[in-house]
N, C-alpha and C positions, 0 to 999 in steps of 0.2 A: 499576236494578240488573241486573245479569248474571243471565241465566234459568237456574238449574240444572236438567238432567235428572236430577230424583228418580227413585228407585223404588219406589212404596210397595207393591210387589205381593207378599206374601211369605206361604206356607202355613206355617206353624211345625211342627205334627205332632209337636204336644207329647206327651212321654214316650217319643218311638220315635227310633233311631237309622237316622240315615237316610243311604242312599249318596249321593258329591254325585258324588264321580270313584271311581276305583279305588282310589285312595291314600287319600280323604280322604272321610268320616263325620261327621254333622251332629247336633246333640242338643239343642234349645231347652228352657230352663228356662221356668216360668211367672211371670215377673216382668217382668210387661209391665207399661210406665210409659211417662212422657213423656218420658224420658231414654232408655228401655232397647227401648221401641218395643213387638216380641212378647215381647223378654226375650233373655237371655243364650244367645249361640247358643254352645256346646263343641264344639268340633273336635278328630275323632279321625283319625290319620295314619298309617296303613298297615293291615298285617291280621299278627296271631299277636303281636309283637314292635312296641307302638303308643307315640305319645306324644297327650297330651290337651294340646290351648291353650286357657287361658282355663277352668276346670273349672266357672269361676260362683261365685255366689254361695252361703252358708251354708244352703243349702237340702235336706233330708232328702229329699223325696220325688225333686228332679234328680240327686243324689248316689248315691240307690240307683237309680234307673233307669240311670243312668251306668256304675255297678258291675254292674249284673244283666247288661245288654249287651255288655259285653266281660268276661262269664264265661268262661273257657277263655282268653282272653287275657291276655297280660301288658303293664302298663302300665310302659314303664320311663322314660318323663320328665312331669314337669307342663310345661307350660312357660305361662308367664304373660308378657302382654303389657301391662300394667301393673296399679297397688294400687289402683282403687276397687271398693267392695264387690261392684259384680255380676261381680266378673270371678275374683277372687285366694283368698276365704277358704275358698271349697270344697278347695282344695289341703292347707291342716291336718288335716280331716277325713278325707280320703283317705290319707295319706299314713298315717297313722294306723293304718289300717287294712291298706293293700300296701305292700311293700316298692315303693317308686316315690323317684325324687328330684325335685324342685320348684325348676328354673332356672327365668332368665327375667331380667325386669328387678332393678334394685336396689330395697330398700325407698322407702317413699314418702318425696316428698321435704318442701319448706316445708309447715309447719302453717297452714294458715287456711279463709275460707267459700270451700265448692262445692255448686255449685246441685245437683250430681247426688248418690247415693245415699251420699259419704263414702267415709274413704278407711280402707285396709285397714293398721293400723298395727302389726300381729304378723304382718304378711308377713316370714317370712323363709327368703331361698330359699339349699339347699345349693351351686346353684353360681350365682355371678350371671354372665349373659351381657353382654358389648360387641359393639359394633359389629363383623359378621365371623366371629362366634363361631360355633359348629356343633355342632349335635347330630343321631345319626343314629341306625338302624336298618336293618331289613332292608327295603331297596328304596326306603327312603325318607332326605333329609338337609334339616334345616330350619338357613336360617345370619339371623342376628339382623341386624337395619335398624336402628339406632338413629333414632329420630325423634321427639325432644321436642316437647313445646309442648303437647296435650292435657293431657299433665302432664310434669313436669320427667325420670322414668323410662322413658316411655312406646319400646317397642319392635313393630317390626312383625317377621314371619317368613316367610321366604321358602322354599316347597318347591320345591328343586334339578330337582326329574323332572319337575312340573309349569309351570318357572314362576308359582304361582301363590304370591301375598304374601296375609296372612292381617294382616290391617289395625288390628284390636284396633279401638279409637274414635279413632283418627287422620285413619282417612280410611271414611265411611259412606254406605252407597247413599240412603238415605233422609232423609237431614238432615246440615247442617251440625255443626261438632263444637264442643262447649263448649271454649272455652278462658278459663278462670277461674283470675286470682291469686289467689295468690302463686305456687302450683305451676305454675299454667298460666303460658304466656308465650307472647305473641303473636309475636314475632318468630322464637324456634324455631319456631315452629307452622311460618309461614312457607317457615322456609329449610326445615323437611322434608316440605313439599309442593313445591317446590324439585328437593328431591334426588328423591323419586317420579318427577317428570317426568322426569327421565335416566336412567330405569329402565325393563328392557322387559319386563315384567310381561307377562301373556295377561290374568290375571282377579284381582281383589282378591277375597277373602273376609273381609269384616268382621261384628264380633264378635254385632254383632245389622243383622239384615234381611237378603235377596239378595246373590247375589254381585253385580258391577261389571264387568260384560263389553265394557268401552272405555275402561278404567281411567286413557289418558293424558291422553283428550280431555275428562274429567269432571275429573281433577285443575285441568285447565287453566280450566275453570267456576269451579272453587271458589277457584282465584289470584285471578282476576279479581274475584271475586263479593267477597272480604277486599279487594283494592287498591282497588273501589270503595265499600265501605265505610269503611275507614283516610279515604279523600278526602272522604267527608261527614263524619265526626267529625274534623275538621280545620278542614273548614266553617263547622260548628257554632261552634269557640274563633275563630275570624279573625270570625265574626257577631255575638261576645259571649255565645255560650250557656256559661257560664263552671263547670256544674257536670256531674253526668253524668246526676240527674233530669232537668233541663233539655234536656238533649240525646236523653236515651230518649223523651220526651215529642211530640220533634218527629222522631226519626228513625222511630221505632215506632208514630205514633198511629192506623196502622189495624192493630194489632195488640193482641191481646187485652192489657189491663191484668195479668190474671194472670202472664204473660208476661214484664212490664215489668224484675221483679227478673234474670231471667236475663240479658235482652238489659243488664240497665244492666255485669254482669260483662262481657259482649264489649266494648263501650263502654270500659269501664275498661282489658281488655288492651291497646285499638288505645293509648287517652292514653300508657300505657306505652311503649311501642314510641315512639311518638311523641315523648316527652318523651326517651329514652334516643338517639334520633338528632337529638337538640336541637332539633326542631321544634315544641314546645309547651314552656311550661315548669310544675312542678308548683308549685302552693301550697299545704300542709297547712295544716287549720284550726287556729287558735292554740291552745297548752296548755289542756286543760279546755274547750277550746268547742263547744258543740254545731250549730255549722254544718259545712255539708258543706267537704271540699277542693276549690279550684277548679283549673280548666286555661286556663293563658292564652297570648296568641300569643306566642312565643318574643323 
């Protein structure tokens, strides 16, 4: 497989807002996981006249450090980069409280399992953004990426003055990004690591760990690293490994078992993708039966 340059190096400096640039303000929540890493990083975007991305998760104690911090300031946009819970529901809370308004993605989309924290299903935001869209202030203008595929909503944000794209869980310094059906869809994922690479970004900041300070050449890691993966779960259906335990078993088996249920959702998006460009074909297990579905060679 394709060696990605991770980066696992990241000081959090929980509870304190922290300068990253001039423009742009850093604020880790305490909800380190194995999804979330240190936890929900919020990014604040300007000074006096600010907008917040991503405000976190439903959390009291990140909420009011959030609030105490930009005391004297005005918050006049939320802006949210997609609906799972560590990213969206602190924005009700808030909002609640300041006269602020809560753009961003549309609500979340198909219902079903995600290996991550779940999805935020009273997200509902006053203006929803599209691809192009713009929200600004003083000194600062963030304009919306449309980029599916982590989930069917998922949007990145581009700050104008910095070039810098603020990535949400699309694209991460530290690990690859869940992409789990029904929401998730491998093949968006795809086309909008895609459209990143014809983009001239300086630095991604995503939503938890370090920024990404060679954003195209990392992108291009993580193509490679999915097109050689799709090529062994393809392997696997032309070898006979006909289900998708079957096939975690033997793509993952030096990877921790605990593990196994996450990686078997990537497995399942690549068959999709797969199956929808006719290259595998699906067999659901019959009415009532307790076998698994299989994937066979097309």
């Amino acid at each position: 497989m394709t060696s990605i340059t991770f980066n696992r190096e990241f000081e959090p400096d929980y509870g304190s807002l922290i300068p990253v640039t001039a423009l742009i303000r850093r604020l880790v929540a305490r909800n380190s996981g194995p999804f979330t890493a240190w936890g929900t990083g919020t990014y604040v975007i300007g000074r006096g006249e600010v907008a917040v991305i991503d405000p976190g998760p439903l959390d009291s104690a990140h909420i009011e450090a959030l609030l105490g911090a930009l005391q004297g300031e005005r918050i006049t946009h939320l802006v949210i980069t997609h609906t799972h819970l560590d990213h969206s529901p602190a924005a009700a809370a808030i909002r609640a409280r300041r006269q602020v308004r809560v753009v961003g993605c549309g609500p979340h989309g198909e219902r079903g399992e995600t290996t991550e924290a779940g999805a935020d299903y009273d997200y509902a935001p006053e203006q929803r953004l599209f691809d192009g869209d713009r929200v600004s202030g003083p000194g600062w203008t963030l304009t919306a990426v449309a980029t599916p595929g982590h989930t069917s909503n998922h949007l990145c944000y581009c700050l104008e003055e910095e070039a810098a794209l603020f990535t949400g869980d699309h694209v991460m310094g530290w690990s690859t990004s869940v992409v789990s059906p029904p929401d998730g869809d491998m093949a968006a994922y795809m086309a909008s690591l895609e459209r990143l690479l014809a983009r001239n970004d300086r630095t991604y900041y995503p939503t938890h760990g370090a920024p990404i300070r060679q954003p195209q050449a990392y992108v291009r890691q993580l193509i490679e690293h999915r097109v050689e993966r799709e090529n062994q779960v393809l392997a696997c259906v032309t070898d006979g490994f006909s289900t998708i335990d079957a096939m975690v078993r033997r793509l993952y088996a030096d990877v921790d078992v605990r593990l196994h249920h996450a990686a078997g959702r990537s497995v399942l998006a690549h068959l999709l993708k797969l199956a929808g460009e006719g290259r595998v074909r699906r067999e659901p297990a019959a009415g009532g039966s307790a076998a698994p579905e299989r994937f066979l060679v097309a």
